[in-house]
N, C-alpha and C positions, 0 to 999 in steps of 0.2 A: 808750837814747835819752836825748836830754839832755834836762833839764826846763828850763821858762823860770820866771826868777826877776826878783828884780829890778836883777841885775845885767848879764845879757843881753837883757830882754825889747826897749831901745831897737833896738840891733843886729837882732832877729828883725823887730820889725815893718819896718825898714827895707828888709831883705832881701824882705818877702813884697813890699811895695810897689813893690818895684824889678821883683820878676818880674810884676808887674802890666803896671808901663809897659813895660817890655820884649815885650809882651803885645799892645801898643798901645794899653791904656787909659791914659785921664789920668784920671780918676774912678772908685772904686768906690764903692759902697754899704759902710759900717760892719758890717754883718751879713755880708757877704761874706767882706771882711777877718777878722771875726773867726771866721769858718767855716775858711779860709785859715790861720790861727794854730792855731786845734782839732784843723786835721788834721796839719801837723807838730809839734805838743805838744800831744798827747790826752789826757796825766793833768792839765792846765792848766784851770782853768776861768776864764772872764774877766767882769770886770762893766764895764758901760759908765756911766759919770756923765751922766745927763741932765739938762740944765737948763731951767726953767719961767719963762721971763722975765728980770728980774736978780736974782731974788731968792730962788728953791728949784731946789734938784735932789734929783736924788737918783740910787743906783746899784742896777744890776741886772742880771741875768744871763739874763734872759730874750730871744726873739727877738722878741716881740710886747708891744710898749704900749700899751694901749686908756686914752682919757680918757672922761668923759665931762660 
């Protein structure tokens, strides 16, 4: 199985998104997608950049954010 790096990861998300709209969505959810990416590259784990106005983010790998 091919692993995603960072030399193909553009090309994979590209693809997953295609079989999206091809799907007849025009919107997913980010956790989907990246659900989507997990299951054709399982040994892959992915963080997502969150951002907090214009001024902090940060990344994570979790599926669930609580603020409070």
């Amino acid at each position: 199985m091919q692993q995603l790096n960072r030399n193909n990861w553009i090309p994979a998300f590209r693809d997953c998104l295609q079989r999206f709209k091809d799907e007849g969505f025009e919107r997913i959810n980010p956790s989907i997608l990246k659900t989507a990416i997990q299951a054709d590259y399982p040994d892959t784990k992915i963080a997502w950049r969150v951002h907090f106005g214009g001024q902090y983010s940060l990344m994570t790998d979790e599926t669930t954010l609580r603020t409070v």
